[in-house]
N, C-alpha and C positions, 0 to 999 in steps of 0.2 A: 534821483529818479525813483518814484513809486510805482508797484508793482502791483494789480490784485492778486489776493490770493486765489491759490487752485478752487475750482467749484467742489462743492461737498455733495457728493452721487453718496445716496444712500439708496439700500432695496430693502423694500418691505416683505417681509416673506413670510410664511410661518411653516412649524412641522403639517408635514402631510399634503400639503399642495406640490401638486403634481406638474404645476407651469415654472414652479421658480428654480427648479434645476436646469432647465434653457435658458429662463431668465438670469441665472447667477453667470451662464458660460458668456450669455452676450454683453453684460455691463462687463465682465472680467476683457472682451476679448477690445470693445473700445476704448477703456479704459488704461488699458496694458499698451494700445496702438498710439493713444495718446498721453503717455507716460503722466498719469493721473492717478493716485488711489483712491480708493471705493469703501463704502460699509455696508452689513449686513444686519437688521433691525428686525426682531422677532416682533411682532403686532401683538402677538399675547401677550407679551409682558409687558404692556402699556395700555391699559385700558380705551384711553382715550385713540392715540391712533386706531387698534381695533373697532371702536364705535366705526370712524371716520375711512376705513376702508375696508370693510368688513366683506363686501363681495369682490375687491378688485385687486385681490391678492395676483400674483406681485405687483408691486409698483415700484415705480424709478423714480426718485427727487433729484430735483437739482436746485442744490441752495433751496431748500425746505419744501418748492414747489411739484406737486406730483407733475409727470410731465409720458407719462406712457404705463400702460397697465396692463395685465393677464400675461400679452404676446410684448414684446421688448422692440424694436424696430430701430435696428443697429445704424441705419443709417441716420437716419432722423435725430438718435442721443447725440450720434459723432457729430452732428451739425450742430445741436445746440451749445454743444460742447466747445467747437471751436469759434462760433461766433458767440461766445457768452459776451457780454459789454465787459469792460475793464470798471474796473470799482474806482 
């Protein structure tokens, strides 16, 4: 029986933004409800991510894809979270 692997939530953050401290509580808070771990990706020390989100600090990826920004929308992650397709 194969399994997919857990989806990879990563949040884009950087020093000094002032939305990704909510944002960090609510990836934490679906993430934790759905026995899932998460990572935290500084956008400055990646030039290119920076380019490519430069106004829409925080973001929330799943499996590489930006998928919610600025404001986090806990229900919304939890949903795509549990209907992710199986790999």
């Amino acid at each position: 029986m194969s399994s997919s692997p857990p989806p990879a939530v990563t949040l884009l953050t950087r020093p000094g933004c002032h939305l990704c401290e909510d944002a960090r509580r609510s990836v934490d808070r679906v993430t934790s409800a759905l026995g899932l771990g998460w990572e935290e990706v500084d956008v400055d020390a990646d030039p290119e991510l920076a380019r490519r989100h430069a106004e829409e600090i925080p973001v929330v990826l799943v499996d590489g894809v930006p998928r919610d920004f600025w404001r986090i929308d806990e229900r919304r992650l939890a949903r795509l979270l549990r209907e992710r397709p199986a790999g």
